[in-house]
MDTraj code that builds the backbone (N, CA, C; nanometers):
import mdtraj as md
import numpy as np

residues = "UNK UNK UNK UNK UNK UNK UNK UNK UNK UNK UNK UNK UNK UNK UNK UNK UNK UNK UNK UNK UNK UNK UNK UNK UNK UNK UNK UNK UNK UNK UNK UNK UNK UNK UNK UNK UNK UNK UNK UNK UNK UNK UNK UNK UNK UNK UNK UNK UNK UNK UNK UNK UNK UNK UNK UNK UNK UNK UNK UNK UNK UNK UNK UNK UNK UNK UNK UNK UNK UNK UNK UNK UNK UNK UNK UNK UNK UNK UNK UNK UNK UNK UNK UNK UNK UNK UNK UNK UNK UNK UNK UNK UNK UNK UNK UNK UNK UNK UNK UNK UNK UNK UNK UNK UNK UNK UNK UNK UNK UNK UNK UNK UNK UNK UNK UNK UNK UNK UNK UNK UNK UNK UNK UNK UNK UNK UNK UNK UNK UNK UNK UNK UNK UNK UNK UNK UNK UNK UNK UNK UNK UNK UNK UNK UNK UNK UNK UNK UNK UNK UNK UNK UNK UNK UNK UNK UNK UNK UNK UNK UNK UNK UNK UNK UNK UNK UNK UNK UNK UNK UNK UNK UNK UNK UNK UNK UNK UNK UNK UNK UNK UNK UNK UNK UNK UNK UNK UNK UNK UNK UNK UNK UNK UNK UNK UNK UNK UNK UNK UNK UNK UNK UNK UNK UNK UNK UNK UNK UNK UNK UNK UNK UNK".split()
xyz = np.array([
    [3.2733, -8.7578, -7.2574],
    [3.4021, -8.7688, -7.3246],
    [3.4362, -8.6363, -7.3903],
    [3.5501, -8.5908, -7.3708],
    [3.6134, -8.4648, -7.4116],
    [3.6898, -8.4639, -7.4384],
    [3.7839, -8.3063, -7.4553],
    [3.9505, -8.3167, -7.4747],
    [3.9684, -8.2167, -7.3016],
    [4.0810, -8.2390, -7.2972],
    [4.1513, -8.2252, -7.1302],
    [4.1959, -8.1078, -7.1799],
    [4.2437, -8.0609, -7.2892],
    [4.3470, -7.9291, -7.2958],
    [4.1856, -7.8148, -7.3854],
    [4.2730, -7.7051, -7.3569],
    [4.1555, -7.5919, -7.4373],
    [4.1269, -7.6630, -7.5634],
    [4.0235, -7.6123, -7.6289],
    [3.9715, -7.6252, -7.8091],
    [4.0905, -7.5230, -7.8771],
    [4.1540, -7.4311, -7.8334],
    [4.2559, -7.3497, -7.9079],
    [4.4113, -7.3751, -7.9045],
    [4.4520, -7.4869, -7.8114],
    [4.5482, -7.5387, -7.7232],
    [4.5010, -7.6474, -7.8767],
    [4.4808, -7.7431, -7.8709],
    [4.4055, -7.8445, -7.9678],
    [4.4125, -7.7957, -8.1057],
    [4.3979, -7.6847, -8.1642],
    [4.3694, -7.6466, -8.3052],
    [4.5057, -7.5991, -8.3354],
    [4.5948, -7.5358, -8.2420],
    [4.7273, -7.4876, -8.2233],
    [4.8214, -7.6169, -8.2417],
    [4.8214, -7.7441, -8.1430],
    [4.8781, -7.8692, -8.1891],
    [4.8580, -7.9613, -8.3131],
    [4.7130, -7.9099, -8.3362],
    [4.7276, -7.9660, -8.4633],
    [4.7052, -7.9642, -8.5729],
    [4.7318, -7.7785, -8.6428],
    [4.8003, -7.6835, -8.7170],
    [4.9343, -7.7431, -8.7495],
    [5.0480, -7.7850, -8.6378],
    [5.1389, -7.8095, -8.5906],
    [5.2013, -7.9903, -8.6282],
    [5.1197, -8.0362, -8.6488],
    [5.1354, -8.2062, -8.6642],
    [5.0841, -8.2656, -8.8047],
    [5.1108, -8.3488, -8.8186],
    [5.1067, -8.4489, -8.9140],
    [4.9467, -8.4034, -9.0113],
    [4.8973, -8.3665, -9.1159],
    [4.8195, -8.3510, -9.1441],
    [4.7342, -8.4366, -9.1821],
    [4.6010, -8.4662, -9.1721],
    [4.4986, -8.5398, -9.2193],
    [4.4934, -8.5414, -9.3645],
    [4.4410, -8.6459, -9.3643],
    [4.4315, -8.7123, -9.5548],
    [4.3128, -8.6185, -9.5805],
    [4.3226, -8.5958, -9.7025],
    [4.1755, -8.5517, -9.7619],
    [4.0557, -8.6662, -9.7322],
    [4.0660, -8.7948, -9.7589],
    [3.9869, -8.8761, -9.7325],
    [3.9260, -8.8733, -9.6044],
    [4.0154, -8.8728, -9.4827],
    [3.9874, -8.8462, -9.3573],
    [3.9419, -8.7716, -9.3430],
    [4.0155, -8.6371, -9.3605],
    [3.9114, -8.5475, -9.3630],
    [3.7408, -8.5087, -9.4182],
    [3.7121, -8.5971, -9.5367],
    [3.5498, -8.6172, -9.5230],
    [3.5069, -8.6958, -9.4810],
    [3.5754, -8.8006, -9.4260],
    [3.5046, -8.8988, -9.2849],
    [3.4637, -8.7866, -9.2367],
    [3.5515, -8.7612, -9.1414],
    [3.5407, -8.6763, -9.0118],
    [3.4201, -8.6102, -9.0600],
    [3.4024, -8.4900, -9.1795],
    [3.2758, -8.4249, -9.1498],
    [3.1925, -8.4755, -9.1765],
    [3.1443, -8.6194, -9.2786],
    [3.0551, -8.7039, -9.2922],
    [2.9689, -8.7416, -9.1377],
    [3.0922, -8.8116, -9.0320],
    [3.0425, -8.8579, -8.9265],
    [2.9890, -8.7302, -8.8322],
    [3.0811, -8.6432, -8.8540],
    [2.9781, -8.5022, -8.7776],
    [2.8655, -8.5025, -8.7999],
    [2.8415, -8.5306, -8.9259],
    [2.7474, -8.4438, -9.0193],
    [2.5858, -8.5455, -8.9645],
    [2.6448, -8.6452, -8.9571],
    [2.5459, -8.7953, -8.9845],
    [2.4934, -8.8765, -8.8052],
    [2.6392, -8.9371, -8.7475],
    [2.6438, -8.9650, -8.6218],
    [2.6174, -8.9066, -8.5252],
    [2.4996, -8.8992, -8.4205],
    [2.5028, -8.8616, -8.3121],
    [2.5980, -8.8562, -8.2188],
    [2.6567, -9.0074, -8.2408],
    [2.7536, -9.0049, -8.1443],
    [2.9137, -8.9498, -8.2019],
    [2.9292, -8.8481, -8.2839],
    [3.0374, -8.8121, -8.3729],
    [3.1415, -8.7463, -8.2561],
    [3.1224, -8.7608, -8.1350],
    [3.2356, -8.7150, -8.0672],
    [3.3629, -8.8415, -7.9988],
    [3.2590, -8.9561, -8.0574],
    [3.3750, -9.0933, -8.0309],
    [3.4324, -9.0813, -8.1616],
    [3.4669, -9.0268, -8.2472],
    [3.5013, -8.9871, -8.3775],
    [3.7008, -8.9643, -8.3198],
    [3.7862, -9.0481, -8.3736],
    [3.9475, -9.0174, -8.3518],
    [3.9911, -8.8770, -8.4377],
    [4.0007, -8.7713, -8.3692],
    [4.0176, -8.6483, -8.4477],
    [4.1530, -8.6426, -8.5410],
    [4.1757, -8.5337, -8.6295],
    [4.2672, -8.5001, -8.6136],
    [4.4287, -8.5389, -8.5745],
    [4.4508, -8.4649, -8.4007],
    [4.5423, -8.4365, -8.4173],
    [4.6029, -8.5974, -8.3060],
    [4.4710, -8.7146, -8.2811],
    [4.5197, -8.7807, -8.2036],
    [4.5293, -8.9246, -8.3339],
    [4.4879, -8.8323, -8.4716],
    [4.5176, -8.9428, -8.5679],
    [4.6593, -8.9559, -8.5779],
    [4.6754, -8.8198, -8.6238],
    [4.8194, -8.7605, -8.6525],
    [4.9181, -8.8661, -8.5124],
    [4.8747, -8.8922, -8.3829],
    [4.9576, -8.9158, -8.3209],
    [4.9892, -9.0546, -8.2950],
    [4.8622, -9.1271, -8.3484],
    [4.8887, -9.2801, -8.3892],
    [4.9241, -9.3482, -8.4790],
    [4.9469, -9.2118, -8.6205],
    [5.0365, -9.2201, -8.7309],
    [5.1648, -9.2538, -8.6850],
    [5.2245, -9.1469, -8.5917],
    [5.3248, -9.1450, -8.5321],
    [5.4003, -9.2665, -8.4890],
    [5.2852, -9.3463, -8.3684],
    [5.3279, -9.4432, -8.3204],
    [5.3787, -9.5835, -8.4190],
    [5.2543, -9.5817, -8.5072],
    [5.2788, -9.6940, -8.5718],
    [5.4597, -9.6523, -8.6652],
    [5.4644, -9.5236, -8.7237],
    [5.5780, -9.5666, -8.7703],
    [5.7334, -9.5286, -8.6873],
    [5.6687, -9.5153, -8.5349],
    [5.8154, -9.5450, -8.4754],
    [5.8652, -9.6883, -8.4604],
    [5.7308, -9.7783, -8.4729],
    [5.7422, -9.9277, -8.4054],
    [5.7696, -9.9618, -8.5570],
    [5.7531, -9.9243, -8.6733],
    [5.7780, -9.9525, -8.8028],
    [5.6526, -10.0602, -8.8257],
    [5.5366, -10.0566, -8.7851],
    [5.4062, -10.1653, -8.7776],
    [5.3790, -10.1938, -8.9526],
    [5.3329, -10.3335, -8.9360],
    [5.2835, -10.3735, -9.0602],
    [5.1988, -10.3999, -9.0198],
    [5.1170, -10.4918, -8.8955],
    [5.0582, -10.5313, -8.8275],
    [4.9693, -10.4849, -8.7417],
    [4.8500, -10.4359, -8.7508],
    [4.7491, -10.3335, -8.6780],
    [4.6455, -10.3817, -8.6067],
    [4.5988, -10.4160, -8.5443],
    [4.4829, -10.4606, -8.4663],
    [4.3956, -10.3590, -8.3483],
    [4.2749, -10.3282, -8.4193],
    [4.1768, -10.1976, -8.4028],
    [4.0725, -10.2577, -8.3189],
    [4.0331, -10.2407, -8.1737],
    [3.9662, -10.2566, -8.1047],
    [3.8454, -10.1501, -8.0828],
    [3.7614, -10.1254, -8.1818],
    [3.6175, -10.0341, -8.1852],
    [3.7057, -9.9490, -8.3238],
    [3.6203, -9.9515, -8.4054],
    [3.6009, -9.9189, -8.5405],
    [3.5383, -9.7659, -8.5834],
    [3.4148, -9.7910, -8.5039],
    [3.3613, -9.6929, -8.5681],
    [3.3345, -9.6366, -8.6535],
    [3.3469, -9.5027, -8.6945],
    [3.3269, -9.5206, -8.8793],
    [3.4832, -9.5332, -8.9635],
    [3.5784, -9.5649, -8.8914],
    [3.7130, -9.5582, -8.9675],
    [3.8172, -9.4927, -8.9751],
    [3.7931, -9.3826, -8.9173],
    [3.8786, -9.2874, -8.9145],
    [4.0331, -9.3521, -8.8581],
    [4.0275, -9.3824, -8.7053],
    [4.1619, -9.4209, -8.6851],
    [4.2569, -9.5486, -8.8036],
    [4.1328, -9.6619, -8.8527],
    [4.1494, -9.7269, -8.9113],
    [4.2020, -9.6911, -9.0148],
    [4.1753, -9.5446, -9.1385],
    [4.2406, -9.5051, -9.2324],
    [4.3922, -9.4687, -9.1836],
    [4.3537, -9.4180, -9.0391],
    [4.4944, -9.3499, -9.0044],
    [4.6008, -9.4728, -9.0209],
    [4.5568, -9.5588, -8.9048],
    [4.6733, -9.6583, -8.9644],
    [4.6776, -9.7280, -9.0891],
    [4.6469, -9.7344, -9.1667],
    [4.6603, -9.7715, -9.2980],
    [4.7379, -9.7130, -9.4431],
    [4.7175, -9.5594, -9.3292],
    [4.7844, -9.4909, -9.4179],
    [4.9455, -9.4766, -9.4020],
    [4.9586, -9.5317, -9.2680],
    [5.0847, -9.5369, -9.1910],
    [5.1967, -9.6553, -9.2521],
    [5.1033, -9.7439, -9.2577],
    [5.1826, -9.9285, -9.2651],
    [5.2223, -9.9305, -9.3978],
    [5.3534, -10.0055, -9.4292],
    [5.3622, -9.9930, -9.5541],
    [5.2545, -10.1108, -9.6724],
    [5.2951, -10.1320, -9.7843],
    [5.1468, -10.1736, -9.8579],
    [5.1128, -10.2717, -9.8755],
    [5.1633, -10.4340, -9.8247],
    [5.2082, -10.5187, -9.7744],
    [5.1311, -10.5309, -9.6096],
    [5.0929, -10.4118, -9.5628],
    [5.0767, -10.4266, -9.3722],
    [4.8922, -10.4261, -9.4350],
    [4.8471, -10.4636, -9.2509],
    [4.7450, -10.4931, -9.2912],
    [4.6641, -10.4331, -9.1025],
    [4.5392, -10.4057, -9.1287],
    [4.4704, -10.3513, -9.0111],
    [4.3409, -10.4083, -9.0007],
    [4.3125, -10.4826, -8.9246],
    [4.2339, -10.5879, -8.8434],
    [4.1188, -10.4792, -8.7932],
    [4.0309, -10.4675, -8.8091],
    [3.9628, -10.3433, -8.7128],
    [3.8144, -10.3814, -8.7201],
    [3.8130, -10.3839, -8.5367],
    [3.7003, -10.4730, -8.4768],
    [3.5308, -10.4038, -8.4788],
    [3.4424, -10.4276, -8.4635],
    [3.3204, -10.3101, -8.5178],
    [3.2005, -10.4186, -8.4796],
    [3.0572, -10.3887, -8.3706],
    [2.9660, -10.4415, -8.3356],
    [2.8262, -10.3088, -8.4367],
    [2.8949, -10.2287, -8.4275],
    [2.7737, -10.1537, -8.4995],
    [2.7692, -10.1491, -8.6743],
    [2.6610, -10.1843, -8.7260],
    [2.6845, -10.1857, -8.8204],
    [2.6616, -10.0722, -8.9421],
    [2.5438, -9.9673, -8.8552],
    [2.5645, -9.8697, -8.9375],
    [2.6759, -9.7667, -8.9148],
    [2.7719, -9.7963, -8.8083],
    [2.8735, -9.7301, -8.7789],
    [2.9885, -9.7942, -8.9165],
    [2.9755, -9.9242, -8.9062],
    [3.0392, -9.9617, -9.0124],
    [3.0467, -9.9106, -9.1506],
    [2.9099, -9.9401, -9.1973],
    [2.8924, -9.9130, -9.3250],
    [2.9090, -9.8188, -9.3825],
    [2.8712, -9.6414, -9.2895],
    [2.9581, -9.5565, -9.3196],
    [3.0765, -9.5773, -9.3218],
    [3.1818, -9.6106, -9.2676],
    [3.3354, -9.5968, -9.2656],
    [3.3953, -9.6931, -9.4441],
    [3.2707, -9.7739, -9.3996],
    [3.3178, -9.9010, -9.5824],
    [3.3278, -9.7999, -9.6791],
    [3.2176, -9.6748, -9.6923],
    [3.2211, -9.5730, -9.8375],
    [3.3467, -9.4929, -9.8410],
    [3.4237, -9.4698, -9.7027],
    [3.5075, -9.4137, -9.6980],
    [3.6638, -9.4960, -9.7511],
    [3.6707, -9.6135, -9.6793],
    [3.7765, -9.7425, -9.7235],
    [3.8038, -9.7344, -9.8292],
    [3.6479, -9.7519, -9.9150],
    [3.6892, -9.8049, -10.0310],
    [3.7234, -9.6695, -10.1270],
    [3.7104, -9.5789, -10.1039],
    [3.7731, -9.4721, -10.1799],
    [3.9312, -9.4487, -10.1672],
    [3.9605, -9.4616, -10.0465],
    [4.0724, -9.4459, -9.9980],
    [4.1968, -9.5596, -10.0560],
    [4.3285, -9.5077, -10.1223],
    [4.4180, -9.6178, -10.1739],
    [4.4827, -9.6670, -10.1134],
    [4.4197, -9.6786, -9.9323],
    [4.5195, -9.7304, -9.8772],
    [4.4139, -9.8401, -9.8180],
    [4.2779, -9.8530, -9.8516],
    [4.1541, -9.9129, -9.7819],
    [4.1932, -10.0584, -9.8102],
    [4.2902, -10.0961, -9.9183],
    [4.2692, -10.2747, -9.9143],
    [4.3581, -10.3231, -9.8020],
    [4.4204, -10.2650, -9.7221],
    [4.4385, -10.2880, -9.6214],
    [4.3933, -10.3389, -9.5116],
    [4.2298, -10.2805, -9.5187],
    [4.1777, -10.2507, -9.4106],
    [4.0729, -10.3976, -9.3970],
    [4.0781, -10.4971, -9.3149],
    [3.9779, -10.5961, -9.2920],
    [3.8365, -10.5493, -9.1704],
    [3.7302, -10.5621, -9.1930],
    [3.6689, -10.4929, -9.0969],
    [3.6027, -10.6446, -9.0433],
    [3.6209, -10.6891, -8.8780],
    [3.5479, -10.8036, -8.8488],
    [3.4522, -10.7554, -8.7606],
    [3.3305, -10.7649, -8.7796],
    [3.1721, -10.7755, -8.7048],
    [3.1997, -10.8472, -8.6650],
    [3.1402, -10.7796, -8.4819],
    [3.0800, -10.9059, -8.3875],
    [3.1491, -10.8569, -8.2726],
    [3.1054, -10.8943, -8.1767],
    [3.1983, -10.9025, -8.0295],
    [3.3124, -10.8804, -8.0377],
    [3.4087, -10.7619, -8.0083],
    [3.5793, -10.7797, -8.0326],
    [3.6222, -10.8737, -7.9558],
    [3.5680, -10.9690, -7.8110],
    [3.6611, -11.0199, -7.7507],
    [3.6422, -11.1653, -7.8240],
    [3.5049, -11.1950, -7.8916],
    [3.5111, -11.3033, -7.9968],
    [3.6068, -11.3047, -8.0875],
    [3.6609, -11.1964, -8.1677],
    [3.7566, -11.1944, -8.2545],
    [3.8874, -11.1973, -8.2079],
    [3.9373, -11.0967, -8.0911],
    [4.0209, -11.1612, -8.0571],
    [4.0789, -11.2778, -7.9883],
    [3.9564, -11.3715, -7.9741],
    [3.9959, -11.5149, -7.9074],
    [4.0577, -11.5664, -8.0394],
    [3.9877, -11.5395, -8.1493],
    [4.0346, -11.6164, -8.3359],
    [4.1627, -11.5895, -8.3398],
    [4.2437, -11.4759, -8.2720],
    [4.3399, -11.4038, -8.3487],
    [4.4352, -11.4423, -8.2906],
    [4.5818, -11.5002, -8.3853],
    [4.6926, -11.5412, -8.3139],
    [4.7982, -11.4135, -8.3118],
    [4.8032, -11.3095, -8.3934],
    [4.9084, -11.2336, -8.3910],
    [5.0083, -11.2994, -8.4327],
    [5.1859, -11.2362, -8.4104],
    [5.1371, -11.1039, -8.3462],
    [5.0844, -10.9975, -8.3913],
    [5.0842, -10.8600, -8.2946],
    [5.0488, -10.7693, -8.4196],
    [5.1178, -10.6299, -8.3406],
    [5.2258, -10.5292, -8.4280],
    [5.2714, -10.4522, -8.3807],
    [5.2099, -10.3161, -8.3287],
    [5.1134, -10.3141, -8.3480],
    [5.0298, -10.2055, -8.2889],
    [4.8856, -10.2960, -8.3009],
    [4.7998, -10.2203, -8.1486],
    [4.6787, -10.2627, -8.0980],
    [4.6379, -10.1331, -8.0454],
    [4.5244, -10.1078, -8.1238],
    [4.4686, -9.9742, -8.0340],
    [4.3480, -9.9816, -7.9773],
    [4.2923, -9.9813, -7.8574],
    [4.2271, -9.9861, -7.7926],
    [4.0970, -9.8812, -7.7732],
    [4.0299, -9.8644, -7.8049],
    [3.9082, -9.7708, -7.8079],
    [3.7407, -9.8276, -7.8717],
    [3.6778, -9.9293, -7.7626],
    [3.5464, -9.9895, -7.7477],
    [3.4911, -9.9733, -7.6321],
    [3.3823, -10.0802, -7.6152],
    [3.3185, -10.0418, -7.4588],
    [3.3928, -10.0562, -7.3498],
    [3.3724, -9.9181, -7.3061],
    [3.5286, -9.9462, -7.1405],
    [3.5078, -10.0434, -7.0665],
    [3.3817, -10.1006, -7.0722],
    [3.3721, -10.2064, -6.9237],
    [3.4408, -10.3200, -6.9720],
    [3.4807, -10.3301, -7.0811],
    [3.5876, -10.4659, -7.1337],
    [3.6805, -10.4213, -7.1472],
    [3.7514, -10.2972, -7.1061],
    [3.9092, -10.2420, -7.1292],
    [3.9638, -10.3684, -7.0906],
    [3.9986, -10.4019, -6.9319],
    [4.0738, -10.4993, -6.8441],
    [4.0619, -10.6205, -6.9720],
    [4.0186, -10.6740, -7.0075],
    [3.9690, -10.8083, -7.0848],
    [4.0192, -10.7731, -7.2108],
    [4.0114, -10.6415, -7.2906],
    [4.1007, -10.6305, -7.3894],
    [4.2469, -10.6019, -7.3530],
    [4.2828, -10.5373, -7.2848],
    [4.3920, -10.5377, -7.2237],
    [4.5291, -10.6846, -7.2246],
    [4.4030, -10.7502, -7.1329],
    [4.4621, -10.8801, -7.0944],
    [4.4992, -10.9540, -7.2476],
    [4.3905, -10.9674, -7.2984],
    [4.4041, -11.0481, -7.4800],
    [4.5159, -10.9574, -7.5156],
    [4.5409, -10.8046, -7.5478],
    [4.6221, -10.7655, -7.5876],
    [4.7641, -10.7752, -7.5712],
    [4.7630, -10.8704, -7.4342],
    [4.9113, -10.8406, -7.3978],
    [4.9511, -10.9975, -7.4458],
    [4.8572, -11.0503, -7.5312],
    [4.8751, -11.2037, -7.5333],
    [4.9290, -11.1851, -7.7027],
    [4.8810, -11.0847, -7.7215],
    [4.8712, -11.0723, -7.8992],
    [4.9975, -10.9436, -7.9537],
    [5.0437, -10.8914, -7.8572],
    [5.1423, -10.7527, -7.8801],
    [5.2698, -10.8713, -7.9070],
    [5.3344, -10.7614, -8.0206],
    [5.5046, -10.8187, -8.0928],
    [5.5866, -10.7891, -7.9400],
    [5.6648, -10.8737, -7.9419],
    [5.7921, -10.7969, -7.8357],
    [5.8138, -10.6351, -7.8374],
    [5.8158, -10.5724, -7.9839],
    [5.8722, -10.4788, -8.0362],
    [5.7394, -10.3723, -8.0477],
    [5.6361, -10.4212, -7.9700],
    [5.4541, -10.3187, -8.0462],
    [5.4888, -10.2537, -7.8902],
    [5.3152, -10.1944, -7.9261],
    [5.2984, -10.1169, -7.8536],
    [5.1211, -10.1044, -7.8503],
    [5.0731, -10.0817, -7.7001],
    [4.9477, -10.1089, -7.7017],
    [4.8903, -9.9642, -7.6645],
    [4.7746, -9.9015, -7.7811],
    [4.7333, -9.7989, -7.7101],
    [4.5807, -9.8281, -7.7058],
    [4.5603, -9.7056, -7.5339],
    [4.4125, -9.7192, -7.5194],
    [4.3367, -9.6014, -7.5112],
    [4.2111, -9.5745, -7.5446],
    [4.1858, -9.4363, -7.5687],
    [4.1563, -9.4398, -7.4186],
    [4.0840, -9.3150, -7.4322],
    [4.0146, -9.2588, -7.3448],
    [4.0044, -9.3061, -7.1820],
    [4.1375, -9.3058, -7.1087],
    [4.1508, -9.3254, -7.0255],
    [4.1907, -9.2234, -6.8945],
    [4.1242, -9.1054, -6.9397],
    [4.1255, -8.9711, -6.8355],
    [3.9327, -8.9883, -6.8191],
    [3.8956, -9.0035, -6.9262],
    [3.7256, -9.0558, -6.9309],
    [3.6525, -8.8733, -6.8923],
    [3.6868, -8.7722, -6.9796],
    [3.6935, -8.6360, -6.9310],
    [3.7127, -8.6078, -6.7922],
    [3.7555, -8.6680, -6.6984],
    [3.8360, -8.6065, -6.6190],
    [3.7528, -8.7225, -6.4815],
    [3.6962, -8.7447, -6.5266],
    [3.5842, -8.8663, -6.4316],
    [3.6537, -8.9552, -6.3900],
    [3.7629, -9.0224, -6.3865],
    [3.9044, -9.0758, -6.3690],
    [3.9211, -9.0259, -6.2086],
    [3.9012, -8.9034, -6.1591],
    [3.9763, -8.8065, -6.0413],
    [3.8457, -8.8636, -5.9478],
    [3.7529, -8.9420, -5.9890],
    [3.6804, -8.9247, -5.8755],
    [3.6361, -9.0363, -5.8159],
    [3.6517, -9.0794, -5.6673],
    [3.7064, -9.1821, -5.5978],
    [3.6102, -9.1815, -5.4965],
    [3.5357, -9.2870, -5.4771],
    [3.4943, -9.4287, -5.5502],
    [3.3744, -9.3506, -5.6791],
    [3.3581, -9.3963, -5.7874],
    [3.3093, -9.3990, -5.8755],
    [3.2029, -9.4819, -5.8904],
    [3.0919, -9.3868, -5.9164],
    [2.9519, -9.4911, -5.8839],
    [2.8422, -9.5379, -6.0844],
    [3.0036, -9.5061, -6.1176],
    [2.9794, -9.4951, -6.2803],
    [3.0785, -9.6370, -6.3213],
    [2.9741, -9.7374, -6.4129],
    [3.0279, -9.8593, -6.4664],
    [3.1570, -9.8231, -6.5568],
    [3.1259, -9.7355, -6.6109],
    [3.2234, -9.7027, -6.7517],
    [3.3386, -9.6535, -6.6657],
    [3.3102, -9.5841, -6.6070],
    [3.4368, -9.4677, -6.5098],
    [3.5066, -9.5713, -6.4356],
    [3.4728, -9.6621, -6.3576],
    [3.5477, -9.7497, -6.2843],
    [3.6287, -9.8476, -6.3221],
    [3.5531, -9.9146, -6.5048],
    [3.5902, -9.9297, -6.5470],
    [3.7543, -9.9260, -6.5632],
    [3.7566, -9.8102, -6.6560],
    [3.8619, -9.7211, -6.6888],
    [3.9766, -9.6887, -6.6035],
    [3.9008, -9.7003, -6.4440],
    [3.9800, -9.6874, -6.2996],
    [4.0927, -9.8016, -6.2873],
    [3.9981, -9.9044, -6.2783],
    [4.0286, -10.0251, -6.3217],
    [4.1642, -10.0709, -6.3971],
    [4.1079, -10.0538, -6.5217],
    [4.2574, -10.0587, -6.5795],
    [4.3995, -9.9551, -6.5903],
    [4.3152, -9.8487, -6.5765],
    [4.4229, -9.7280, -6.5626],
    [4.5746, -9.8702, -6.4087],
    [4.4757, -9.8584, -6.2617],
    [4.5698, -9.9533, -6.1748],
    [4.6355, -10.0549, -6.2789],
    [4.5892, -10.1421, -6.3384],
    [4.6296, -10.2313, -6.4200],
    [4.7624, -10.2450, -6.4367],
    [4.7317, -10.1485, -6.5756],
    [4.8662, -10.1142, -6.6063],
    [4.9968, -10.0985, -6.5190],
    [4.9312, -9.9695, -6.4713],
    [5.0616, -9.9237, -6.3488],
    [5.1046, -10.0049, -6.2461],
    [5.0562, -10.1030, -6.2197],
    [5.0712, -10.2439, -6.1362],
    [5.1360, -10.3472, -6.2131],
    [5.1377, -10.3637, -6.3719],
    [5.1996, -10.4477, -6.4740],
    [5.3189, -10.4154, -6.4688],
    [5.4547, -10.5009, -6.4035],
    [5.5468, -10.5273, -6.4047],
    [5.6108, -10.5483, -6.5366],
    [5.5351, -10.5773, -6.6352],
    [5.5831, -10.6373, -6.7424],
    [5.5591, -10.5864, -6.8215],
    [5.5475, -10.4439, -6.8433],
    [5.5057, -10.3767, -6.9130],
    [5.5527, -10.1750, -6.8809],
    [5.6586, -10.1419, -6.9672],
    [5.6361, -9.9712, -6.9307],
    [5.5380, -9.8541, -7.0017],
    [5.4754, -9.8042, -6.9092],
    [5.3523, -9.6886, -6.9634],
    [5.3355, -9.5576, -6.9185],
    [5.2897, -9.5024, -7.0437],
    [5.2729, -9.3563, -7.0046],
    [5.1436, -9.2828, -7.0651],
    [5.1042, -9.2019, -6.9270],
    [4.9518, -9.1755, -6.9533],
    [4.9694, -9.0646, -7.0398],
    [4.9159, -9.0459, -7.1601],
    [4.9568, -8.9277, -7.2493],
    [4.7827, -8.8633, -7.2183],
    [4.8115, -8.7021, -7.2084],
    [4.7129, -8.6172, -7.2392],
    [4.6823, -8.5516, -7.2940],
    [4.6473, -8.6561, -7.4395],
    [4.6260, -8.6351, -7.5663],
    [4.4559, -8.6091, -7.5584],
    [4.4132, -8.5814, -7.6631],
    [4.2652, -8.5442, -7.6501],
    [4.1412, -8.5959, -7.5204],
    [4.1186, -8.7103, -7.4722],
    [4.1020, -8.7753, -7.3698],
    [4.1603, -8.8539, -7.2674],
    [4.2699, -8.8665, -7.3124],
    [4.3837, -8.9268, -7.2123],
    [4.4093, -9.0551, -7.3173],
    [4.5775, -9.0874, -7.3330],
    [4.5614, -9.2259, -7.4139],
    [4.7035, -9.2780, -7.3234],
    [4.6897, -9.4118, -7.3307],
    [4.7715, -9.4933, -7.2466],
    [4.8286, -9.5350, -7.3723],
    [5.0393, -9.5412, -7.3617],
    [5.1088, -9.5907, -7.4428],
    [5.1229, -9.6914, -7.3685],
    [5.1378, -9.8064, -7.4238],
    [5.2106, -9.9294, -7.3264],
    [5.2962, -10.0829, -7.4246],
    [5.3949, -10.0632, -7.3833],
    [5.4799, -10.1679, -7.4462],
    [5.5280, -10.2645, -7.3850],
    [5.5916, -10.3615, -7.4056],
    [5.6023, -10.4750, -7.3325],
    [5.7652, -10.4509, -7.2341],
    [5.7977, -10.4385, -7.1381],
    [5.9618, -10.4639, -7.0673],
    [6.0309, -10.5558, -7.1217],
])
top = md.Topology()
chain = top.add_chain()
for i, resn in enumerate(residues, 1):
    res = top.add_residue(resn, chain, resSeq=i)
    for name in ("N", "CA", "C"):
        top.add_atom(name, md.element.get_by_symbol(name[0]), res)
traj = md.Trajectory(xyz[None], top)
């Protein structure tokens, strides 16, 4: 997993965009600092761009598919007004528990509900709707979150999914990689969903916008 554009192309856009909270910003180097896996970490400038989304759709309503330590989760929280609320799904728990020290500092953290366990368990619980759903857990359940998602999106939301260029592993046909085919997988999905218009953005790993027709 990577970014598709240069590291200077990247620091240049997002110089340029919406700036990170101070709070976020010591996530981010906390989880550098701490997580091995700190490159599934929502940077920056693709926070900045789901800030964006949520307040074009005007979201109160957030529903977070892989958690991690929080980062995107502050992002939208910081977005919704104070009244909105962000659902955000999480199987790891020391991934969790870092992101909780961060929440709760943060004045936008009572927002934030964090549910342990299987996301597709939680979202069977969940009636919606909910105006933004962002998508970023284990790819081999994209299709399956996908599908729940399109059961749970407002008329008026919008569904995003990360990492659907998969660093560039996407281009290569047939794919002898679970995760990659995955991703193959739903990438067709979409673009086969009649009922739905999308656009593959090539934002740090590739992110799929998708809203309902």
């Amino acid at each position: 997993m990577g970014n598709i554009v240069s590291a200077d192309i990247e620091a240049y856009a997002q110089a340029h965009s919406i700036p990170e909270s101070a709070v976020c910003a010591d996530l981010r180097r906390e989880t550098e600092r701490t997580m091995k896996d700190s490159r599934m970490l929502v940077g920056p400038l693709e926070g900045a761009f789901l800030k964006m989304m949520a307040g074009l759709v005007g979201a109160k309503e957030v529903l977070e598919i892989g958690m991690f330590t929080g980062y995107s989760a502050l992002c939208f929280a910081e977005a919704i007004p104070s009244d909105g609320h962000v659902v955000t799904c999480e199987i790891d728990e020391r991934s969790a528990a870092l992101g909780r020290g961060f929440i709760d500092r943060s004045p936008h953290g009572q927002k934030i509900q964090i549910r342990m366990g299987p996301a597709l368990d939680t979202m069977r619980e969940l009636s919606g709707p909910f105006d933004v759903i962002f998508i970023d857990a284990d790819k081999t359940n994209y299709a399956n979150y996908y599908r729940r998602a399109l059961e749970l999106i407002s008329p008026r939301g919008v569904i995003l999914i990360d990492n659907v260029l998969w660093d560039g592993e996407v281009l290569k046909q047939p794919s002898l990689d679970e995760r990659t085919a995955a991703i193959q997988e739903l990438n067709r999905l979409v673009a086969d969903d009649q009922k739905v218009y999308a656009v593959l953005v090539t934002v740090r790993d590739g992110l799929l916008v998708v809203r309902p027709a």
